[in-house]
N, C-alpha and C positions, 0 to 999 in steps of 0.2 A: 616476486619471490620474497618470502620472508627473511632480512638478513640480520635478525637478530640473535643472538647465542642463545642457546638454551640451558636454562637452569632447572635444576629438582628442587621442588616443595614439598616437605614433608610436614603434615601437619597429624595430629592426635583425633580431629573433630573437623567434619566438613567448613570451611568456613563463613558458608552462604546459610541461610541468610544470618548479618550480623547483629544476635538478638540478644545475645549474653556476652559478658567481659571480654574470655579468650575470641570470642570469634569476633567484637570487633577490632581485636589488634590481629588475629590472623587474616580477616580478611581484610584489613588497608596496607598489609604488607602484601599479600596476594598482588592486589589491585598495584600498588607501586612498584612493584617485580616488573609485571605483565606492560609495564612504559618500557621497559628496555628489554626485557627477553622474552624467550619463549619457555613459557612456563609449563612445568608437567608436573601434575600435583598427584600425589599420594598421601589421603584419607583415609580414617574411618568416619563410620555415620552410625549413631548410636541413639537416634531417636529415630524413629520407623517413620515420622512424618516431613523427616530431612531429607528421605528418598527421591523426593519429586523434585526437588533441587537440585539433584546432582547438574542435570541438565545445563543449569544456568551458568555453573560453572566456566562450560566453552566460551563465551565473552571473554574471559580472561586468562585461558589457560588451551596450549596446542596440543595437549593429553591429559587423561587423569582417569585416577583408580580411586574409586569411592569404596571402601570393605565393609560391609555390613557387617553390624558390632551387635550382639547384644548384650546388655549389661551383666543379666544374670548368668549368661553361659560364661564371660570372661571373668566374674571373679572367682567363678569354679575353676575356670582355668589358671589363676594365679596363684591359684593358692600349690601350685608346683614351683613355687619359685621357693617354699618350706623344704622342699627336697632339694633344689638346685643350689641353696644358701645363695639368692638374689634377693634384688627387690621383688615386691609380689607386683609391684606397677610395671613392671617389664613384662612377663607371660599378659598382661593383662593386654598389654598395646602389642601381643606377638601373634603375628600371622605369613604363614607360610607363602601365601597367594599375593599377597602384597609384597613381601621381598622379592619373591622372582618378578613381580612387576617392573620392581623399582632397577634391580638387575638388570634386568633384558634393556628395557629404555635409556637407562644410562650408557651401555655398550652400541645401542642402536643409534640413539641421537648424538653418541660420543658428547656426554654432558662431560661439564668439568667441576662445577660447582653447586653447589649444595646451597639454601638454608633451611633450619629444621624449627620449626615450632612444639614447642615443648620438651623438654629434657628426654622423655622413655621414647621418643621416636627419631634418638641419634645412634640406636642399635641397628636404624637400617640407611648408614650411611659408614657403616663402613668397608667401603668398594674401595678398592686401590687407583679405579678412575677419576676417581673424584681428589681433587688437587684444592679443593678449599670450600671448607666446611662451615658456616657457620650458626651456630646452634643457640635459639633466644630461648633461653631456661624461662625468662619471665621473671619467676621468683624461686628464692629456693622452697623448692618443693618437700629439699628431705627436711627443713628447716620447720616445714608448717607441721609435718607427723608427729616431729618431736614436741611440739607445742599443742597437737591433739590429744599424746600420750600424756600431756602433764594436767589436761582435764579427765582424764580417766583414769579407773582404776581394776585391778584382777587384770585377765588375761587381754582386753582390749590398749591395754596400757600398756603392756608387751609386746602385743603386736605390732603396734603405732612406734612404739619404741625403736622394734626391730626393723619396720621399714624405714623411719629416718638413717638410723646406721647403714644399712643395706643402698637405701637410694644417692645417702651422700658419697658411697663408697664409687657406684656408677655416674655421678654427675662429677666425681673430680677427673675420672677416666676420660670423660666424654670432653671435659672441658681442656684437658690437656692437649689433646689431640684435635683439637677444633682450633680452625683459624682465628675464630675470637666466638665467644660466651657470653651473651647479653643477658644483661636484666635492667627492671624497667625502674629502678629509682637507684641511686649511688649508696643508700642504704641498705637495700639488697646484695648489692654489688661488694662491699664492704664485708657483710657475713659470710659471702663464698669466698672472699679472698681471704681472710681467716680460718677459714675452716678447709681450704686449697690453696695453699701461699703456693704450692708448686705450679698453680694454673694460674698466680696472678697477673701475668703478663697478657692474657688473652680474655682477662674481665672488662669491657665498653658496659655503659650507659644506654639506653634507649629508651627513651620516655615514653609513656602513653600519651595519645593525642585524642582530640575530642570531634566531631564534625560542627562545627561552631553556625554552621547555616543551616543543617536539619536540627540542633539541639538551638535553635532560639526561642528569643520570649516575643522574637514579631509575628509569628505564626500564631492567630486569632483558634485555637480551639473549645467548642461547647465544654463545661466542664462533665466531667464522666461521672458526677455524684448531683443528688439532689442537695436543694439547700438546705442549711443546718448550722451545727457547730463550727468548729475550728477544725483543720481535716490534717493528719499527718501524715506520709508518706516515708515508704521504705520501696526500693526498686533492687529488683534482681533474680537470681534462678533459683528456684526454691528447694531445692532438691540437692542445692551444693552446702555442704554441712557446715562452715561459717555463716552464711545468709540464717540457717533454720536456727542456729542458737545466738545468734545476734536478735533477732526478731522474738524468740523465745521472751529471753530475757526480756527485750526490753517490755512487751506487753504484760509480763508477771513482775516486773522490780519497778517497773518507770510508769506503765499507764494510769497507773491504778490513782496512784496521787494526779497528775494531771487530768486526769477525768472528774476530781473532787473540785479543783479547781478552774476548771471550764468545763459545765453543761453543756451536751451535745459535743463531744470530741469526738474524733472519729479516728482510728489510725489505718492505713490502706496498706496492705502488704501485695504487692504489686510484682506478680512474675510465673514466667511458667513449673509444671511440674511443684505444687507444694506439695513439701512430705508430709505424709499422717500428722507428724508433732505440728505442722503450720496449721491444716486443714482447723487442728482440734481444739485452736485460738480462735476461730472465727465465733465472734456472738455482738451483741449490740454494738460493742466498743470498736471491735478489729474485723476488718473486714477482708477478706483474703480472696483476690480476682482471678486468679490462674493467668493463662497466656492471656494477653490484651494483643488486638493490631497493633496498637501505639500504645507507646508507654508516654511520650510526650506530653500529653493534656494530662497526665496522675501528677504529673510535677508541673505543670505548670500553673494547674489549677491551688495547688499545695501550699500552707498558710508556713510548713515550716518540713523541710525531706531532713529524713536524721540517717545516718549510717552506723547503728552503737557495735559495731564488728568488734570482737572480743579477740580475734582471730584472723588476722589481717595480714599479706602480704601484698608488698607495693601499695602503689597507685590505682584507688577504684573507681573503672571506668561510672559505677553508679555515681560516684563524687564528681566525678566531673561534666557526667551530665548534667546534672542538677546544676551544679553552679554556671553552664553555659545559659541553663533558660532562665538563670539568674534568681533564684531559689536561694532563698538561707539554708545552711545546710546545718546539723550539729555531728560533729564525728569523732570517731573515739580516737583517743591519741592514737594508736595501730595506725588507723587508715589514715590521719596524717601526716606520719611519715613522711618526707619526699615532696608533698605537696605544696606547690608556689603559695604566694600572698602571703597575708600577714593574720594569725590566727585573732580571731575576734573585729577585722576587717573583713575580710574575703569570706570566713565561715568560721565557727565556735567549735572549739574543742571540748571535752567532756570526760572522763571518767568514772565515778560512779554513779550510780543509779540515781543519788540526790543528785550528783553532778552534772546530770542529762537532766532529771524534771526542773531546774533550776534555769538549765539554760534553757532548755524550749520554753518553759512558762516567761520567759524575758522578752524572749520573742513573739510570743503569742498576746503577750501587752501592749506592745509596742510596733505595730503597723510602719512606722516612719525609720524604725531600726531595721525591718526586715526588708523594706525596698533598698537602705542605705547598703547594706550587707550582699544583700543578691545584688546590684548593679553593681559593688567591687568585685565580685565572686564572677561575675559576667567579664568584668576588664582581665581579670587574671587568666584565664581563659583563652581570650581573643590576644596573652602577650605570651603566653608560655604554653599552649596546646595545642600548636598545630601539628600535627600529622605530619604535613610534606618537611616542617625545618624537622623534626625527631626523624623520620623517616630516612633520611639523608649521612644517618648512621652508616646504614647497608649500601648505600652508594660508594661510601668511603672504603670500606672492608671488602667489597668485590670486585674493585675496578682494579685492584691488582694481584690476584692472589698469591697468595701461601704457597710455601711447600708444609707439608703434614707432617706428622711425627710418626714416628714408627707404628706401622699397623698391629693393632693388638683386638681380639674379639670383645667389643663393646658389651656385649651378653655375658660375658665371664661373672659369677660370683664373688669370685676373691677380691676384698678391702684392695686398694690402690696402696 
């Protein structure tokens, strides 16, 4: 007999397999649940080929509600969050069949505790069974709209607008009422507590970790390119709208000069799902792969992996792969935020556009600089990213819970 307690997992996005950012921190929090309870997860699945995964799931969880999501019916559907004066990312993660899931198995397994992955999926946690909640924002989300509305302009700059307002209004609701509200770097941590002094009591840290023995440089892979120039490397989902104008950019502002100055460069934008705008870069210079089995050999083969994120919250898991298979990295101040080592030891920071061709061409001269750099970026790694010591966060926060704060419906429109 199984005697372990059972807990509810609420996640946005299946978290198998762990192929992009969010899912590999959903799913090592998954998997470190599933060491001490009985997990029963509640998902959507919103790529049609994550279907066949559901299955695998069971390994790690004693129930679980996969919701079939498609993307384009749910931003139809959010856009009733214009009528409701919500966020429009709530109708977006709302579904009927999945809360009575979550309902029924809470009263059935008498769950007591909660943790929710991502902010818009702590509207279905709020059941009066549940005695301690805790909800990993990750990063502030309403945080990054308002910083997509200030690259736009006319009515998309409104709208971005209106869902930063709208979402930070339901993430100070959620965080008040949640046993503790994590996000993944103290600088994240720091702009919710300002912008929710009333929930700063229940703001923790939780770092992202790296698997430091699948992301190494002693794993012998063929490289995935023929021989040539100098090859650069971007990793990520292409379809998520920081990666598409990071990448943009940098192939119209940054390659152009570094291709004058190294014959045969090659830059690899490496990930599934490119949007149109990525697809429409691809030509001699930039070469764009779609889903790869392994993303592992595009960095480890890589003379220099750059992350120029313009639009960056927290800690990027693509930064820290890279720096595990011990790769020079160059990143934009955004994406280092937070992150351990020492900048221009462990990995080069950058800013503008000369400020990136300048640092990759440094390293693209100097061979004995980019081992020097990738084998600190590897130490930093193996001393500040492990999984199990961050992970140890949630050990702390459920082994005794909360009482809650007064129930209030999480789905409400009205500002906090």
């Amino acid at each position: 007999m199984d005697t372990r307690p059972p807990i509810l997992f609420l996640a946005h996005r299946i978290p198998w397999p762990p192929n992009k950012g969010d899912k590999v921190r959903s799913f090592n929090i998954l998997r470190h649940l599933a060491r001490h309870y009985r997990v029963f997860l509640a998902c959507f699945v919103d790529q049609p080929e994550d279907r066949q995964h559901v299955a695998r799931l069971d390994e790690w969880c004693a129930g679980v509600h996969a919701e079939r999501l498609d993307p384009l019916t749910a931003r139809l559907a959010s856009l009733r969050g214009l009528l409701s004066g919500e966020a429009l990312s709530l109708p977006y993660y709302r579904s009927a069949r999945l809360r009575r899931w979550v309902e029924n198995t809470v009263r059935r397994e008498g769950i007591a505790q909660a943790v929710v992955f991502s902010g818009p999926m702590a509207q279905y946690a709020d059941i009066p069974e549940l005695d301690s909640v805790v909800v990993d924002f990750c990063d502030v989300d309403s945080a990054k709209w308002t910083q997509y509305a200030a690259r736009r302009s006319g009515p998309m700059a409104w709208l971005y607008r209106r869902e930063g307002e709208r979402l930070l209004a339901f993430e100070r609701r959620a965080a008040q009422r949640a046993t503790a509200a994590l996000f993944v770097t103290e600088a994240e941590a720091q702009i919710f507590r300002r912008a929710a002094p009333e929930a700063a009591g229940q703001v923790w840290v939780m770092q992202n970790g790296v698997n430091a023995e699948f992301f190494s440089p002693s794993h012998e892979e063929p490289a995935p390119w023929s021989a040539g120039g100098p090859v650069l490397t971007f990793t990520g989902a292409m379809d998520y709208w920081p990666n598409v104008d990071a990448v943009s950019w940098f192939a119209e502002e940054v390659l152009p000069v570094l291709c004058a100055r190294h014959p045969g460069l090659r830059f690899y934008v490496v990930g599934m799902n490119p949007a149109a705008a990525v697809r429409e870069l691809a030509g001699p210079d930039v070469v764009v792969t779609g889903t790869v089995p392994d993303v592992r050999p595009y960095l480890a083969h890589a003379d220099v992996v750059v992350a120029p994120l313009r639009v960056a919250r927290g800690i990027q898991n693509k930064v820290l792969e890279a720096m595990a298979m011990a790769r020079p990295v160059v990143v934009s101040a955004d994406s280092a935020v937070g992150l351990a080592g020492e900048p221009g030891q462990s990995y080069v920071t950058a800013g503008t556009a000369a400020e990136f061709a300048a640092a990759v061409d440094r390293l693209l001269a100097d061979p004995a600089l980019r081992a020097e750099i990738g084998a600190a970026a590897r130490r930093t790694v193996e001393s500040h990213y492990s999984w199990a010591a961050h992970l140890g966060v949630l050990d702390a926060l459920l082994g005794t819970p909360l009482a809650r704060a007064a129930q209030a419906p999480l789905a409400a429109g009205a500002p906090a």
